[in-house]
N, C-alpha and C positions, 0 to 999 in steps of 0.2 A: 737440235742445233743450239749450241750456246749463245746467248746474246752478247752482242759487244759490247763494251763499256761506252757509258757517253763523254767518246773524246770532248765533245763542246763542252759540258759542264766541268768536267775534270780540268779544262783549260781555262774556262771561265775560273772557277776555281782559284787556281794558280796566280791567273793575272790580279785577281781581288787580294789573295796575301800578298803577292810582291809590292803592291800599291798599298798596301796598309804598311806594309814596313818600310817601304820609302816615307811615308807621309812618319809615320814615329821616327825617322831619322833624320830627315827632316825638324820636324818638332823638336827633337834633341837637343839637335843644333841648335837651334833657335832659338829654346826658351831655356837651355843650357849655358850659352853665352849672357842672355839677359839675368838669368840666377848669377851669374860668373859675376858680371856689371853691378847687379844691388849688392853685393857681397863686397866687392871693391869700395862702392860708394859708400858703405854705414860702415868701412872701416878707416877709410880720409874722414868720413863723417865724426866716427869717436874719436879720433888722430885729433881733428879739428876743437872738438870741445875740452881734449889736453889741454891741449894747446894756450888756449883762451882761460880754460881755470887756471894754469901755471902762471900765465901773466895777467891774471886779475891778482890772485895771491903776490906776484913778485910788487907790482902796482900799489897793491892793500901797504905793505910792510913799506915800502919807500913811502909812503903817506904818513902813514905810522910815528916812521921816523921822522919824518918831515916835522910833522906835530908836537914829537916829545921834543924836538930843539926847536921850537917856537915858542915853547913853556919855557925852556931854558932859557932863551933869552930874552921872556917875560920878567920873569923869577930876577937876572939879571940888570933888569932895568935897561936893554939893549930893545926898547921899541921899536927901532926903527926898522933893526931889522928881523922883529917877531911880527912886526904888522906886515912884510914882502911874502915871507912864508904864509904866513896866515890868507892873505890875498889871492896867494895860487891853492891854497887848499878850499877856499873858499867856493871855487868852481867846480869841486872835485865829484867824478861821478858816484862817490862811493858815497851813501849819505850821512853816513853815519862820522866820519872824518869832514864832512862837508855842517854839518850843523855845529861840529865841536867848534869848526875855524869860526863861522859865522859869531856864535857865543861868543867866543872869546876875542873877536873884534868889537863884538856892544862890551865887554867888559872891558878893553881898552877905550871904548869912549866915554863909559859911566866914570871912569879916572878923572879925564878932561870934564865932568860933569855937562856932556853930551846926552843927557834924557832922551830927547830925540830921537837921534842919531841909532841911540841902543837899543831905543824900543822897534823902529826898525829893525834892525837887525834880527832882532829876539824874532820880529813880528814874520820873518822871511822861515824862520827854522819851524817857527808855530803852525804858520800855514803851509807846509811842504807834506806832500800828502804821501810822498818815497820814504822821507823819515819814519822809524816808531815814535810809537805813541808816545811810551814815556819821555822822549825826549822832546814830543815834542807839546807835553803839558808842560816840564818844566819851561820850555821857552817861554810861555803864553801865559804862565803865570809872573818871570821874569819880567816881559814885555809889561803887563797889570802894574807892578810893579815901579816901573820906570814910569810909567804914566800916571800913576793913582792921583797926583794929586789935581791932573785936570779932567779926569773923568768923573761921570757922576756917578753915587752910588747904583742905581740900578743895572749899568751900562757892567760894570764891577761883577754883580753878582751872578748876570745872566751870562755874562764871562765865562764864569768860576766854578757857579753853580755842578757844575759835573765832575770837579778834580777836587774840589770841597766835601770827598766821600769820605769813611772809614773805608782802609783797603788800599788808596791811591799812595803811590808812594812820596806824593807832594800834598798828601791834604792837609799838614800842619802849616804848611806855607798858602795854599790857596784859603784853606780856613779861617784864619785868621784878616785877610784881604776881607775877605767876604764878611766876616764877626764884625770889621769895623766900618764898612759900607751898612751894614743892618743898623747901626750905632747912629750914623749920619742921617739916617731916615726915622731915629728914635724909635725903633723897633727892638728896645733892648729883652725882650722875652728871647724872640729870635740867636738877637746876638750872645746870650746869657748861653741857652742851648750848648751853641755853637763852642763856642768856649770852654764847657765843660766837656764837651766830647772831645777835643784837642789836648788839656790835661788831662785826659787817662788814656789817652792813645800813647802806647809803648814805644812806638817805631818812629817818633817826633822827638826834634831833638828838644834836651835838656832844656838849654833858655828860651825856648820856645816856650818849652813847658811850662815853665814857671810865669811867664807872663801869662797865659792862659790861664793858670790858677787864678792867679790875682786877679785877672780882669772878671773871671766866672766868679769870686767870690763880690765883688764889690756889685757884681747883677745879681746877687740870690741866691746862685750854684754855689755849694757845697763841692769843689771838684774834691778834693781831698782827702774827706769821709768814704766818697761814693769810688771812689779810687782804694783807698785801703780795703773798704767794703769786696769788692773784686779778687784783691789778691788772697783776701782771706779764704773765698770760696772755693 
């Protein structure tokens, strides 16, 4: 006699894939719509950071512009209304448009011979820690500057001391700050050095140069020799 199949298990069976394919269809749904949803969201998502680069850039150039006719009406002797300009770029989130205004509001106070005033101002772009660097040694050596003649030398060098490198694209201006703070303290070996490294540094301007010679010659340095000595090798 042939055995009957076992309807139980054959059914059992059955009900376990129908239930697995409701449950994948189910799941489909479900985590098919949610893929659908993150799909939507990272593409408002990229839409959104367009967006925002487009009016950072649109923002940047109106700054821009803002700035080259604040020079202009520097340049024209029309202060009054290159210090309004300058005053709203002054706040400006971009930093680099926002250290230039700042600058060039201490340079319309060093006019008025506002010391002060300027070195402030320098002293806000020096310590802004969103600015780069280079701009914001040259503030801080600007800042040195406007103050020198009530600071004391050491106050000067411990300043300085780090933009006073070969390499820096301000070391002939902080250099020399620092060469004549060593001077003030009669520490002319120091400042002799100092000096001689400044005339033969290439990337220093001209009349910089040249008083660096002369001050390196009247301490001992030879800059001149040790300078030709160079080019020749």
């Amino acid at each position: 006699m042939a055995v009957p199949p076992n309807t139980d298990a054959a059914f059992l069976r059955e009900v376990d894939e129908e239930l697995r394919r409701d449950q994948v269809a189910k799941a489909a749904k479900r985590y098919g719509i949610a893929a659908i949803a993150l799909v939507v969201l990272a593409l408002l998502g990229f839409g959104g950071w367009l967006l925002w680069q487009s009016h950072e850039q649109s923002v940047a150039g109106e700054q821009g512009e803002a700035l080259s006719k604040a020079y202009e009406d520097m340049g024209s002797n029309r202060i009054d209304s290159a210090r309004a300009k300058l005053t709203t770029l002054a706040a400006s989130n971009i930093g680099g448009y926002r250290a230039l205004a700042l600058m060039s509001q201490a340079d319309l106070l060093l006019q008025k011979q506002d010391l002060r005033g300027a070195a402030a101002k320098f002293a806000q772009v020096a310590s802004d820690g969103s600015i780069g660097q280079p701009l914001r040694d040259l503030a801080l050596v600007r800042q040195t500057t406007a103050e020198f003649d009530s600071l004391k030398p050491d106050v000067v060098i411990a300043r300085l001391r780090g933009i006073a490198v070969k390499g820096n694209p301000w070391f002939g201006n902080a250099g020399e700050l620092v060469a004549i703070s060593y001077l003030r303290q009669n520490r002319r070996d120091l400042a002799g050095v100092l000096y001689g490294q400044i005339a033969r540094d290439p990337n220093t301007e001209e009349t910089l140069r040249q008083r660096a010679v002369q001050m390196a010659g009247v301490l001992g340095v030879d800059a001149v020799t040790e300078a030709k000595e160079q080019k020749s090798q």
